[in-house]
N, C-alpha and C positions, 0 to 999 in steps of 0.2 A: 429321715432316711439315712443321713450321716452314722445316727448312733446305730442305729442296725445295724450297717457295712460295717461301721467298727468292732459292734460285739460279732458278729460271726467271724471277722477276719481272727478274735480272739479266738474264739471256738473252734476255729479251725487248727490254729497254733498249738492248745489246749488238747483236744482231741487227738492229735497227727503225734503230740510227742506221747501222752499215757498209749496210744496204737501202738507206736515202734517199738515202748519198753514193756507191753503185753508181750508183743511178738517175739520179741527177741529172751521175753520170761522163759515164751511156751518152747524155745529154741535152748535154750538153755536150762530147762526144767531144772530153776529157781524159785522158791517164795518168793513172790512181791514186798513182803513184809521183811523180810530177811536180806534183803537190797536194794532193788532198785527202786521201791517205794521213795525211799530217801536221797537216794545220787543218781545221778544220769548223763550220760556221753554222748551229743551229739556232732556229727562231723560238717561242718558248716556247708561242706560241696551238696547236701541234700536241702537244705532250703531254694524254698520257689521263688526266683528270683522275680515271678511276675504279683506277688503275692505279697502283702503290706502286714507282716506281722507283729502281734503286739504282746511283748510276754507283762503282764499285769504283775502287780507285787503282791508277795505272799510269803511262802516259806522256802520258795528258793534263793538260795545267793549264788552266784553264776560270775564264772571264769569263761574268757573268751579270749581264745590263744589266737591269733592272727597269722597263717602261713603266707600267704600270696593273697595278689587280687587288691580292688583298693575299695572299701565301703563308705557311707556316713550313719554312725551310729548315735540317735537320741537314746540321754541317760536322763528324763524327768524332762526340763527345758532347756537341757544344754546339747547340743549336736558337737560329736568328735568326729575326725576323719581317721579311720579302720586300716592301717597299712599292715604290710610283713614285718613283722617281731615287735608290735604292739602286743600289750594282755591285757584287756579290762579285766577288774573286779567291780562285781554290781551287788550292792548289799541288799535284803531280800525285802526291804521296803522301799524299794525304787521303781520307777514303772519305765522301761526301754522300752526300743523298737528299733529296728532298719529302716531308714529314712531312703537308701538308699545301695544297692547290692551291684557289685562288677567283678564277677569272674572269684568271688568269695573263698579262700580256702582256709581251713582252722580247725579249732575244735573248741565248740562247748560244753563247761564242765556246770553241772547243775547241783546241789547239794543242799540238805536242811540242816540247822543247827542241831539237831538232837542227833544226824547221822557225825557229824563233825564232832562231837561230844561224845559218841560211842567208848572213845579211849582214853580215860583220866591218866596224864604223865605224869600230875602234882610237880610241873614244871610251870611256876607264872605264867611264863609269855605265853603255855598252850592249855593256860588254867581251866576257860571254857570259851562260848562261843566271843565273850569280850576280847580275843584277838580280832574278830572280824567288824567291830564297830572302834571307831575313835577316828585317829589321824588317817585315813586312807586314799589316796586319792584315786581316781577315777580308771587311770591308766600309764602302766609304765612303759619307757620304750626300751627293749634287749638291747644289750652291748651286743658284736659281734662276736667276743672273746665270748660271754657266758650262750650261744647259744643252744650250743648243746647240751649245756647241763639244764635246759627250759625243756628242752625236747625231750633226754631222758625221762624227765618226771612226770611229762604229760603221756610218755610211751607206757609208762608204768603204770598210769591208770586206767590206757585205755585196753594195757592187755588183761592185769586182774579182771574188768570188768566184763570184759567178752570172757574173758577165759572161767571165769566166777569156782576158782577151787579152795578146797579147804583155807581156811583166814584171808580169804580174797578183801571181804569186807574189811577185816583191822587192816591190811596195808594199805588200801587204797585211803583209811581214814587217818592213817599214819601219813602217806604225801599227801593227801591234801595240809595237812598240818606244816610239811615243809617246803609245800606250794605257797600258804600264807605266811611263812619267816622269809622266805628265798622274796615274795612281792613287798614284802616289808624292806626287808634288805636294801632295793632298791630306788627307795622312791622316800621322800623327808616331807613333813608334813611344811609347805608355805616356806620349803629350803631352810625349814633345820631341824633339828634333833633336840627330843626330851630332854633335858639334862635331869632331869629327877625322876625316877620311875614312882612316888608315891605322890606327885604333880600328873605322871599321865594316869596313873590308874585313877585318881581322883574326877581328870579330863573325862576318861572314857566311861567312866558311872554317869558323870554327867549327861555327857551326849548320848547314852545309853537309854537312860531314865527318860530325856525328852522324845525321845524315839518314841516310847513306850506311853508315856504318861502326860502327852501334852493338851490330849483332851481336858484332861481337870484340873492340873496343875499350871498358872501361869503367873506366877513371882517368883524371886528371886528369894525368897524367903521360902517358899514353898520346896524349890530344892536343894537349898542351902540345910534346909530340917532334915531330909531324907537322907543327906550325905554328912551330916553330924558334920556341919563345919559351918560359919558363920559367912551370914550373905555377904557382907566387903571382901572375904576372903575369896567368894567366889566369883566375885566378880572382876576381881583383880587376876585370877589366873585366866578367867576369859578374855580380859582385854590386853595381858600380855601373849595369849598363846593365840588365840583365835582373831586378836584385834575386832571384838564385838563386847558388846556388855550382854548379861544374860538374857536380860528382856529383849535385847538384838536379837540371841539365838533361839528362844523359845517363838518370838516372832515371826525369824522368817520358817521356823517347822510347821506353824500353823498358816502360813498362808501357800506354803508349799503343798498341801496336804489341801487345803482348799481349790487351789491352781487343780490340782491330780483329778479331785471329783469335776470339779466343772468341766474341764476337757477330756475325761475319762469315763466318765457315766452322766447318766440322764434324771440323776434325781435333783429337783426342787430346790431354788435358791433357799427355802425354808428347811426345806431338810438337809440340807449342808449345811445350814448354819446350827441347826438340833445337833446332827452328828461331831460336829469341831465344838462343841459345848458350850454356844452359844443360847441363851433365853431367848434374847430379844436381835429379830430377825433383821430390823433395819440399825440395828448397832453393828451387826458384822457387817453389813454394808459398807458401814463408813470405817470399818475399823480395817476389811480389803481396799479401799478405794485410797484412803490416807498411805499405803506404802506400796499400792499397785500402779494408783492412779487413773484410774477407772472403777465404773463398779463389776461386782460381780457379774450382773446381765451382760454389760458391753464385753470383758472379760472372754464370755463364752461364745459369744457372736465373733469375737473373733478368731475363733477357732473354729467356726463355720460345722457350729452345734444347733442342733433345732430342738433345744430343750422345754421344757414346760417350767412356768416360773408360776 
């Protein structure tokens, strides 16, 4: 009964946001294709505060400006508290939710990489969607001095976007590009700074790659070949940048990513363990239980899932 509730409260989220940006298409007689297919402006004062929604991961990556009001917002298994002149950035393989809504005011910015990529500068840092993956963290908090220059930019996309006139779409893909230098700007990854840009881009392929490829690939050898550089090499910038060794970080993506299915869908300790690319179905057992500490069943039970095993 649990995963039902859950998948319609999805479906409800799901359905309510492609309705608003139908309507607001047929109101603005725009292509879907030619906009809002790819970005999307919600204003937080319209969520139902009685109502548990869960944006699932996919191909959104979503900014959320915080005006007023005070929330608790889940980003995967960690809960932040929601104030005035916080911003998350949530990258678009993360799965949130509102844990918790009071008197909510903001705005959510919704975006896919290929809309974000619309504009090549042939300037590195906005080379493509690799500014929106590496050192990021979760959430920044505004100075009072730069507030207004956070409000200009979110003004600016929320009027292209309603307003949708000739090159609405390049400028609003043009701020979002200086929405993600301006969040950079302010926030240092574990309080400090790259000192080498051919150490972060090497970082950000990395973390990129395991994002992408940790189904099949899991040694340090394996990404150390794809990034043309040798596994000590790569395991020495992880343990000075990240303070992890690789097989630490490819670790916890695959048991994060297992966490996701068990308390996010209803499919089969079996077929969890198929889809994380695992053969043999009571090896990922032990191989969840040795850094969760329980097994995957216990795991789901308490999350107060009535899955089939």
């Amino acid at each position: 009964m649990t995963v039902l509730i859950e998948k319609q409260c999805v479906s409800l989220w799901y359905d309510s946001t492609i309705n608003n940006s139908k309507m607001l298409n047929n109101q603005l007689n725009i292509s879907e294709s030619n906009l809002l297919s790819d970005f999307i402006i919600m204003d937080l004062n319209d969520i139902d505060t009685k109502a548990k929604y869960l944006q699932l991961k996919g191909k959104w990556n979503s900014f959320i400006y915080i005006t007023g009001g005070n929330s608790v917002l889940q980003i995967d298994f960690d809960e932040y508290i929601a104030l005035e002149n916080k911003v998350f950035f949530i990258e678009k393989y993360k799965v949130w939710n509102w844990i918790r809504i009071n008197k909510l005011r903001g705005i959510l910015v919704q975006f896919t990489d290929s809309f974000y990529n619309h504009i090549y500068t042939g300037n590195p840092k906005l080379k493509s969607d690799q500014t929106l993956v590496g050192e990021i963290p979760p959430f920044i908090k505004i100075r009072l001095g730069d507030k207004t220059e956070w409000k200009n930019i979110f003004d600016i996309l929320s009027k292209e976007y309603t307003s949708a006139k000739n090159s609405s779409k390049e400028i609003i893909c043009l701020a979002l590009k200086v929405l993600i230098l301006m969040y950079r700007r302010n926030s240092q990854y574990m309080g400090r700074v790259f000192e080498s840009s051919q150490k972060k881009h090497l970082l950000n392929e990395f973390r990129n790659l395991v994002n992408r490829r940790f189904f099949s690939l899991r040694t340090t050898k394996d990404y150390a070949h794809e990034l043309n550089i040798t596994p000590n090499y790569l395991n020495a910038l992880c343990q000075e940048y990240f303070l992890k060794t690789v097989s630490e970080v490819i670790q916890e993506r695959v048991i994060l990513e297992a966490k996701r299915m068990l308390m996010h869908t209803s499919l089969s300790i079996s077929e969890i363990a198929y889809n994380l690319g695992f053969n043999d179905n009571s090896y990922f057992g032990r191989y969840f239980k040795k850094v969760v500490g329980m097994t995957p069943e216990s795991f789901r039970r308490s999350c107060f899932y009535s899955p089939k095993v």
